[in-house]
C-alpha positions as CSV (number, residue, x, y, z in Angstrom):
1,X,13.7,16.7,-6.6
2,X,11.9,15.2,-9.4
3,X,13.2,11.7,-11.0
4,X,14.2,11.9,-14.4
5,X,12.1,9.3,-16.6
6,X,12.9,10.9,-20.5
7,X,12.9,7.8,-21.6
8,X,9.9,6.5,-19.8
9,X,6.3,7.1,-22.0
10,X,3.5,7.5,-19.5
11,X,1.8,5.3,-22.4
12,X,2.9,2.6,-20.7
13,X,1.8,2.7,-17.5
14,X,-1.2,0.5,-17.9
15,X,-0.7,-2.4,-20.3
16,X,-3.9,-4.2,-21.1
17,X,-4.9,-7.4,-22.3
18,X,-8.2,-6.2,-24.0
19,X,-8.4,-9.4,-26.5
20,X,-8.1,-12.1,-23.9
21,X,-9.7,-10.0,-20.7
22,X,-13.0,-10.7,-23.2
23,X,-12.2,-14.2,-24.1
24,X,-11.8,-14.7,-20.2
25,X,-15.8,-13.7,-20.5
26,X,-17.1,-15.2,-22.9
27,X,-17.1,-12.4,-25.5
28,X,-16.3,-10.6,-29.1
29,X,-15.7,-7.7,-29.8
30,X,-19.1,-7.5,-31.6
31,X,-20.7,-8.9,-28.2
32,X,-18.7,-5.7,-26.5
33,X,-20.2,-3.4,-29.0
34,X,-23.3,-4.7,-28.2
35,X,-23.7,-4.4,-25.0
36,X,-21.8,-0.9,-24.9
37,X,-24.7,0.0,-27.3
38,X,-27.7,-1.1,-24.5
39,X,-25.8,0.7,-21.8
40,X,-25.3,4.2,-24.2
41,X,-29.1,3.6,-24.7
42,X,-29.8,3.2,-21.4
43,X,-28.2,6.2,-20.5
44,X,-30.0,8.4,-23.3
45,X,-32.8,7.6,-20.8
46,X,-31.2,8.8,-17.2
47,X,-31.6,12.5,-18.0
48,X,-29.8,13.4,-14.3
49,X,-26.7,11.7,-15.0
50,X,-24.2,14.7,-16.5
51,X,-22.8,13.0,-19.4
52,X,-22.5,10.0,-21.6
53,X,-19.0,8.1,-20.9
54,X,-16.9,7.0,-23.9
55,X,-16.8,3.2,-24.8
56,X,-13.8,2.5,-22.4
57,X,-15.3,3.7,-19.5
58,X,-18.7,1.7,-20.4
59,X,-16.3,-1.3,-21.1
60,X,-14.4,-0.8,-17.6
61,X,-17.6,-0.7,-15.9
62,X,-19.0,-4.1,-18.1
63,X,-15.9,-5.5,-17.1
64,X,-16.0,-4.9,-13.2
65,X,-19.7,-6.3,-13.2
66,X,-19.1,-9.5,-14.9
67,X,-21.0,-8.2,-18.2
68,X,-24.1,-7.9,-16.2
69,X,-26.1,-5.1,-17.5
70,X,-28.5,-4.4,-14.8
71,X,-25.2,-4.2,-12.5
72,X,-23.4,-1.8,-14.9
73,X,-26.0,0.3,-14.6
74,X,-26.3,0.5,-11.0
75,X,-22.5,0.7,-11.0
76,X,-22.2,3.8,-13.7
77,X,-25.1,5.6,-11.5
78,X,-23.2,5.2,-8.7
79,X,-19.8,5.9,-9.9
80,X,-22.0,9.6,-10.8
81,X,-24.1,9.9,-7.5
82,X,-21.1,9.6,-4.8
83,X,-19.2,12.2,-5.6
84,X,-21.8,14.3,-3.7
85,X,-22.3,11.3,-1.1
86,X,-18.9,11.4,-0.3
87,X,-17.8,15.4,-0.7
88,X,-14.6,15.0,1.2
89,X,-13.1,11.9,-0.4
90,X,-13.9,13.4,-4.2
91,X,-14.6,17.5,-4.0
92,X,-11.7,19.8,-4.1
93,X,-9.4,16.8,-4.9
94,X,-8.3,17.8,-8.3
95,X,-4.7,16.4,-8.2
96,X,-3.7,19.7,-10.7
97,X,-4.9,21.9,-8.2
98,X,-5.9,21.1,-4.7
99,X,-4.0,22.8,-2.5
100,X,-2.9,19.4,0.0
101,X,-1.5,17.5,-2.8
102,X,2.1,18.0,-1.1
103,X,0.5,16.4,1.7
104,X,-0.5,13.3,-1.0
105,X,3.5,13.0,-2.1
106,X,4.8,13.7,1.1
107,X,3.1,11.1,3.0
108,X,3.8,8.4,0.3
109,X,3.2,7.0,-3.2
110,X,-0.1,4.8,-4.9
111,X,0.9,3.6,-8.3
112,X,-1.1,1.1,-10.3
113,X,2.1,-1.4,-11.8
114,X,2.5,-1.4,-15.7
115,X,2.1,-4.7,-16.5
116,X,-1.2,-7.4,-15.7
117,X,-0.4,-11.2,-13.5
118,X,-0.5,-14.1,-16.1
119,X,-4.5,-14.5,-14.6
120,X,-5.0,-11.1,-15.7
121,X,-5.3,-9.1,-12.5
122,X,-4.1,-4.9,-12.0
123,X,-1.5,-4.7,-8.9
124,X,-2.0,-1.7,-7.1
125,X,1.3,-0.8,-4.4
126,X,0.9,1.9,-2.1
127,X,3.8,2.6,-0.3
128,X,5.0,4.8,2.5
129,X,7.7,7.8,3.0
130,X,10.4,6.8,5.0
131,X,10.5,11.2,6.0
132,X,10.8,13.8,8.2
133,X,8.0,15.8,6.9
134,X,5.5,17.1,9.7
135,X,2.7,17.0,6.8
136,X,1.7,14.1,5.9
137,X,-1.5,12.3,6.3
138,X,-2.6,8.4,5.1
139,X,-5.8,9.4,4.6
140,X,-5.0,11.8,2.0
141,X,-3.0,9.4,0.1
142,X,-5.7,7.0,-0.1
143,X,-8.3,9.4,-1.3
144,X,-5.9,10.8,-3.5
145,X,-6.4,6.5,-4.9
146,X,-9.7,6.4,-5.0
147,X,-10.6,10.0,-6.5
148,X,-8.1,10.3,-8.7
149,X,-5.9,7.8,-9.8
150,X,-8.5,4.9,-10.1
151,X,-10.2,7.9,-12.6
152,X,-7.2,7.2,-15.0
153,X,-7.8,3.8,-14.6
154,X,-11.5,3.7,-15.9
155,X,-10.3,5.7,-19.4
156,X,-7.3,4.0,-19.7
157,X,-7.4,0.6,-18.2
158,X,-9.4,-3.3,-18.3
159,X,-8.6,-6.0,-16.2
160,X,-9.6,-9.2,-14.8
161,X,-9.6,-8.2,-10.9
162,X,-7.4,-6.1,-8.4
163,X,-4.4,-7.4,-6.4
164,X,-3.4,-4.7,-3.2
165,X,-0.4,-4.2,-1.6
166,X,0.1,-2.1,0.9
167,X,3.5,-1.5,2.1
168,X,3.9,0.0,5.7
169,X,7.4,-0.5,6.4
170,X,7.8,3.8,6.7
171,X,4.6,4.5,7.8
172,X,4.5,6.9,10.6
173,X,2.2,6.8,13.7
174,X,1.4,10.3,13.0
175,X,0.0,9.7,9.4
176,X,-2.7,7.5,10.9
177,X,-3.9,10.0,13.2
178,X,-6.6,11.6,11.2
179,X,-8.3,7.8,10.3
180,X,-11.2,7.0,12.0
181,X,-13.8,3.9,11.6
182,X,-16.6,6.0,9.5
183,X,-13.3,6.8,6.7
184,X,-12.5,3.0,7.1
185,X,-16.2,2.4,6.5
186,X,-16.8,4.4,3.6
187,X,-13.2,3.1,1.8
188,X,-14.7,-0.3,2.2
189,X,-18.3,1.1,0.6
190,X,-16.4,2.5,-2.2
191,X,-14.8,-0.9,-3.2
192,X,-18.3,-2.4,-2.9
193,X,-20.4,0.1,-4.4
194,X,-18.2,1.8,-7.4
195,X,-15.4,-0.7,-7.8
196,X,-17.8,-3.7,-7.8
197,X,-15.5,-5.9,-5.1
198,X,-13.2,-6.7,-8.0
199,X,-10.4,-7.2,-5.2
200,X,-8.9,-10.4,-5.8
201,X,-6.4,-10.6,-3.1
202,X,-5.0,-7.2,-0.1
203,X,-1.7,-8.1,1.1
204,X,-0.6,-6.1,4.0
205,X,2.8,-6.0,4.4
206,X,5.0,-5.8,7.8
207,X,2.3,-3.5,9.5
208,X,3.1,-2.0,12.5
209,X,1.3,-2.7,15.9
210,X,0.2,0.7,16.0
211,X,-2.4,0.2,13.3
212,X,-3.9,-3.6,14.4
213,X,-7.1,-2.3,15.8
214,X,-7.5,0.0,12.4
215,X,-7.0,-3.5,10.1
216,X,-9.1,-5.5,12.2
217,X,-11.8,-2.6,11.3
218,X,-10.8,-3.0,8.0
219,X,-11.7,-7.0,7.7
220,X,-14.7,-6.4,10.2
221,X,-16.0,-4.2,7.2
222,X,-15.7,-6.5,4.6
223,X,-17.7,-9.2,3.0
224,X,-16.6,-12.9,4.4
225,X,-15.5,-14.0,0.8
226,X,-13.5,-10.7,0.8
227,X,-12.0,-10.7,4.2
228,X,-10.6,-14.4,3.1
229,X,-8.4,-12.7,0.3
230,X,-7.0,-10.8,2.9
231,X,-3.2,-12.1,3.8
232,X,-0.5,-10.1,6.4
233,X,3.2,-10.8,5.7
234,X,6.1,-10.1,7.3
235,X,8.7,-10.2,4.4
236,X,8.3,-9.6,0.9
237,X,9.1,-13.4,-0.1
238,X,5.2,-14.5,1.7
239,X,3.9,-12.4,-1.5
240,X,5.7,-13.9,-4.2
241,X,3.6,-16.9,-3.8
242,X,0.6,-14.6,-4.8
243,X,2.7,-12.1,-7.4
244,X,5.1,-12.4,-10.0
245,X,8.8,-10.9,-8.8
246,X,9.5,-9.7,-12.2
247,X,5.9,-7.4,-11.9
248,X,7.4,-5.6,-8.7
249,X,9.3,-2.4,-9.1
250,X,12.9,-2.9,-8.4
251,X,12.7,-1.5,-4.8
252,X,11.7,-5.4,-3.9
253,X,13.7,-6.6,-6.4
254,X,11.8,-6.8,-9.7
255,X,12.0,-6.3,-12.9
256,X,10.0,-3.2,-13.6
257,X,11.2,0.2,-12.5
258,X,11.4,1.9,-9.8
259,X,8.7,3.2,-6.8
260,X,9.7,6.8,-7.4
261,X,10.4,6.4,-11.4
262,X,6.6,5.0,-11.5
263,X,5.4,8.1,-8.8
264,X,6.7,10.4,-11.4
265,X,5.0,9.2,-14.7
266,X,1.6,9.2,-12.3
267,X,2.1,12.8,-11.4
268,X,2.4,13.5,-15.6
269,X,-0.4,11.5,-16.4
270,X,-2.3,13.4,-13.2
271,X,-1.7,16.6,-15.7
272,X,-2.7,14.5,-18.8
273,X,-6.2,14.3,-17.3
274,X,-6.3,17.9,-16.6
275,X,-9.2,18.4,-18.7
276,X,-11.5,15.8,-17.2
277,X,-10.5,16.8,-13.2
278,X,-11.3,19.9,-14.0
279,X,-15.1,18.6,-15.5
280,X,-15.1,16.5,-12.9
281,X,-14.6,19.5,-10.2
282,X,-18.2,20.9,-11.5
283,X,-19.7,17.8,-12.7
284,X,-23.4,17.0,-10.9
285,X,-25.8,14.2,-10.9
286,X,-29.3,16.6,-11.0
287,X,-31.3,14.7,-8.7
288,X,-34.7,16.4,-9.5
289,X,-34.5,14.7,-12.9
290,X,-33.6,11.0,-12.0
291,X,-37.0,8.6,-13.3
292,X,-36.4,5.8,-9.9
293,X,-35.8,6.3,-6.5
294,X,-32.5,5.6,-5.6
295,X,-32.1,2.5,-3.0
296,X,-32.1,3.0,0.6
297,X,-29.5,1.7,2.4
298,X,-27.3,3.3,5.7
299,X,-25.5,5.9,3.3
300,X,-28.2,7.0,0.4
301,X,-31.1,7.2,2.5
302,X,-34.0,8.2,0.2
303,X,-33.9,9.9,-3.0
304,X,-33.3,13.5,-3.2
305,X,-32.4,13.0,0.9
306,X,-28.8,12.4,1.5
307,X,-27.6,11.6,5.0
308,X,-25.7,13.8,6.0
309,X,-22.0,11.8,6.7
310,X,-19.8,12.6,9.9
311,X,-16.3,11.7,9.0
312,X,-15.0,12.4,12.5
């Protein structure tokens, strides 16, 4: 049954800062235009990437990369180039149409929260069904994150950094069945590659026992600078010393609406996007036209020769 949010605009699901995220670096808005301008120019020179993105995206990306423009082009490239790197975490994932989305809402709900921390940071909360179904699956939900509802984010959204919390007081054993280390491997590429590391802090809260060896996987991927912003809690209470209570739906006692009312507005802005998934269902990087070899490294291998990836 769906929640009824009438009187909830899906306008407000991500409220920026855009004025003081570029005083935070430094910048005016004609220093934005500016370097928006060198990256559009840039990419009037990569003939195999498939479009040119508007001036949020560019922004978003100039953002994540600390203004550096060597980095936002490697990032942009990137954000292009793994959707055929990584098939099965961003083909066939159209949230308007694939045909395992019930296994996304089933198994739980990932909602970005409405409103920034006073430093200026996005929270992210995925949570967990506390259900009966037989089909669900973790690892859908979290590619259901990265493929589709960090997408809204790039159009829509600017921050500082990223704040996760991942809440596994319902998770099932079963939903953790189908994650293996290579899927734990190439989440962790994904924050370094296309979300530029902006994760300021991952708060895993009350995890089971059942899924120690897959966390220590987790932090064993990571960066040392990242797996230090890594904190395990076993109440809600540890993370108020890292988040503001009156940013936290009012499942944990907050201010803001509810888990589910959130879920809702995300499935509506999901059909908002409808356009752009479906683009994004055809949309190729042509490889025979990029002027520089890609950079070898254990997933890219060498231009025009993808490694084939074994998710098993």
């Amino acid at each position: 049954m769906s929640i009824l949010v009438s009187k909830i605009s899906t306008k407000d699901l991500l409220i920026t800062d855009r004025e003081n995220i570029r005083k935070k670096w430094g910048k005016t808005k004609a220093d934005v235009d500016g370097d928006i301008k060198i990256i559009r120019d840039w990419l009037t020179t990569q003939p195999h990437l498939p479009e040119i993105p508007s001036d949020n995206m560019i922004e978003f990306f100039l953002t994540n990369c600390k203004y550096s423009i060597e980095k936002t082009k490697q990032n942009l490239d990137m954000y292009y180039t793994i959707r055929d790197m990584l098939p099965y975490i961003y083909r066939g994932k159209n949230p308007n149409s694939a045909s395992d989305m019930d296994v996304v809402y089933n198994t739980g709900d990932i909602i970005y929260l409405p409103k920034l921390t006073p430093e200026l940071y996005r929270i992210c909360l995925a949570t967990f069904n506390d259900t009966d179904f037989e089909n669900i699956d973790s690892r859908r939900l979290f590619i259901h994150l990265l493929a589709n509802t960090y997408e809204v984010r790039i159009h829509e959204d600017l921050a500082m950094g990223d704040i996760y919390i991942i809440d596994f007081t319902n998770l099932k054993f079963r939903a953790v069945t189908t994650t293996t280390p290579m899927l734990l491997k190439h989440y962790v590429y994904i924050l370094e590659k296309v979300m530029s590391n902006r994760m300021k802090q991952l708060h895993f809260l009350k995890p089971p026992s059942f899924i120690s060896n897959l966390l220590a996987i987790v932090k064993n991927f990571l960066s040392a600078k990242l797996r230090e912003r890594v904190i395990t809690h076993k109440s809600v209470e540890s993370i108020l010393k890292y988040v503001p209570l009156e940013l936290l739906p009012t499942d944990y006692g907050g201010e803001e609406k509810s888990i589910k009312e959130l879920a809702e507005l995300w499935k509506e802005k999901m059909v908002e996007y409808k356009d752009r998934f479906e683009f994004l269902d055809t949309m190729k990087v042509n490889e025979d036209l990029r002027p520089e070899k890609l950079k070898n490294d254990e997933l890219l291998g060498y231009h025009g020769n993808f490694k084939k990836l074994d998710v098993d």
